[in-house]
C-alpha positions as CSV (number, residue, x, y, z in Angstrom):
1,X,0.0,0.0,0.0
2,X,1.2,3.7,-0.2
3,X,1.4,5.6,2.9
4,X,0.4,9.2,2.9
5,X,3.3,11.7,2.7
6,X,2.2,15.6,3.7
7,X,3.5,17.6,0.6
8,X,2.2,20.5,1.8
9,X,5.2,22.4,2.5
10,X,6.0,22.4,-1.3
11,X,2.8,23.9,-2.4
12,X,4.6,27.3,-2.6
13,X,7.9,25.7,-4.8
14,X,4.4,23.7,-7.3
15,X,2.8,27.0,-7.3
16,X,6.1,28.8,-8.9
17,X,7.0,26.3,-11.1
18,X,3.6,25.7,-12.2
19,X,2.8,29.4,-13.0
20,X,6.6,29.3,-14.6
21,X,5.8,26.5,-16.8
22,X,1.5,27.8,-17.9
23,X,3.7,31.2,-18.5
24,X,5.7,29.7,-21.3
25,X,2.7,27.5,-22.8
26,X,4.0,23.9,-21.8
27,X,1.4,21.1,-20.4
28,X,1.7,19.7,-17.1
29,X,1.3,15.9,-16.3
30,X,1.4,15.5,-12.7
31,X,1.1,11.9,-10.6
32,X,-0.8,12.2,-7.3
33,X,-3.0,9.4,-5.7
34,X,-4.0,10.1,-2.7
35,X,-6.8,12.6,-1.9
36,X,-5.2,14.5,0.1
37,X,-1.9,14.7,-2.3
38,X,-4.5,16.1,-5.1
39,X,-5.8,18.6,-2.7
40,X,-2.2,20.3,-2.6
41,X,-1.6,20.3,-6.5
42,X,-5.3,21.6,-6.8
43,X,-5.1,24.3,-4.3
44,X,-1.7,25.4,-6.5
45,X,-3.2,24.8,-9.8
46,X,-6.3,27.1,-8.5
47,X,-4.1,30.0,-8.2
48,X,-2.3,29.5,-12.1
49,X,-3.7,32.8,-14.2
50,X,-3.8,30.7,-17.2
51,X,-6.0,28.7,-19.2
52,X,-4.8,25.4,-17.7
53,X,-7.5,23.3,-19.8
54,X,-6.1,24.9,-22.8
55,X,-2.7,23.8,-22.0
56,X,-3.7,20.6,-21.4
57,X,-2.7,20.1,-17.7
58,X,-3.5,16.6,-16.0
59,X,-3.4,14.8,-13.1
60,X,-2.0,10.6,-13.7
61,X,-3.1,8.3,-11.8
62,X,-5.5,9.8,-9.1
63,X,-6.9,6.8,-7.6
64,X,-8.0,8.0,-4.2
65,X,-10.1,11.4,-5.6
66,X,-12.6,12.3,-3.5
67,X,-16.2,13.9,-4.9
68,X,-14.8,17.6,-3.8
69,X,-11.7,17.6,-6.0
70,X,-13.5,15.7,-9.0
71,X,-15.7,18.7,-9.0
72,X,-12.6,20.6,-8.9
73,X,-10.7,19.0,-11.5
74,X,-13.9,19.0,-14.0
75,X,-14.2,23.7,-12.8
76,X,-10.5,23.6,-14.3
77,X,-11.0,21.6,-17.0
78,X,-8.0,19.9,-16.6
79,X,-7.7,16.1,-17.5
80,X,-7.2,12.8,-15.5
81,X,-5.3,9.7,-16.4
82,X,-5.9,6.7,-14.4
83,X,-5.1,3.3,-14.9
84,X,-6.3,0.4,-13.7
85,X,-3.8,-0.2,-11.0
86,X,-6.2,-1.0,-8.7
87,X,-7.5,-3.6,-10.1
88,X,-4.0,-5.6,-10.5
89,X,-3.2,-4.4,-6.7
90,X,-5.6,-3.4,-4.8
91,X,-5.3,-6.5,-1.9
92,X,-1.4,-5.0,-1.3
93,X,-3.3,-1.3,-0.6
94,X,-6.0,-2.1,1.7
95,X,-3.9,-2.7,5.1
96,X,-3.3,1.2,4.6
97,X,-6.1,2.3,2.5
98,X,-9.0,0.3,4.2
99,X,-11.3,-2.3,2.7
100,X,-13.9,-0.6,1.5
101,X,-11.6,1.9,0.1
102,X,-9.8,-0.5,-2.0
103,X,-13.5,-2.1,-3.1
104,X,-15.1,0.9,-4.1
């Protein structure tokens, strides 16, 4: 399973490099899993003065999303690519993740 790490602290460092990058027209592909990790590049993404759908910005992976940042991702219009991960190794997440996590 995959253990939460708090990324926080780097949210000003993804905001700069993220504006840098929307500023000279390049795409973003960005892997984040866990809820809470998406939170973080969302809140940065949020505050890009771009047009980050445009660009073509995306989040890989993104298994854990919540209803709240889906909604979020889909106001951006950025993409998501997700792969079936889960369904190859989902029994080696749910000691951390939870059962009904990993099911559903």
């Amino acid at each position: 399973g995959l253990a939460p790490k708090d990324i926080t602290a780097r949210a000003g460092a993804l905001e700069d490099i993220t504006s840098f990058l929307a500023g000279k027209g390049w795409p973003v592909h960005l892997h984040a899993i866990l809820d809470s990790s998406l939170s973080t590049v969302l809140n940065a993404w949020e505050t890009v003065d771009a047009d980050l759908a445009a660009l073509r910005f995306a989040i890989c992976h993104a298994d854990q999303i919540g209803e709240e940042n889906l909604r979020r991702v889909s106001d951006l219009g950025i993409g998501l690519t997700i792969q079936n991960g889960m369904s190859m190794r989902g029994i080696d997440c749910s000691p951390t993740w939870g059962e009904e996590r990993v099911a559903g």
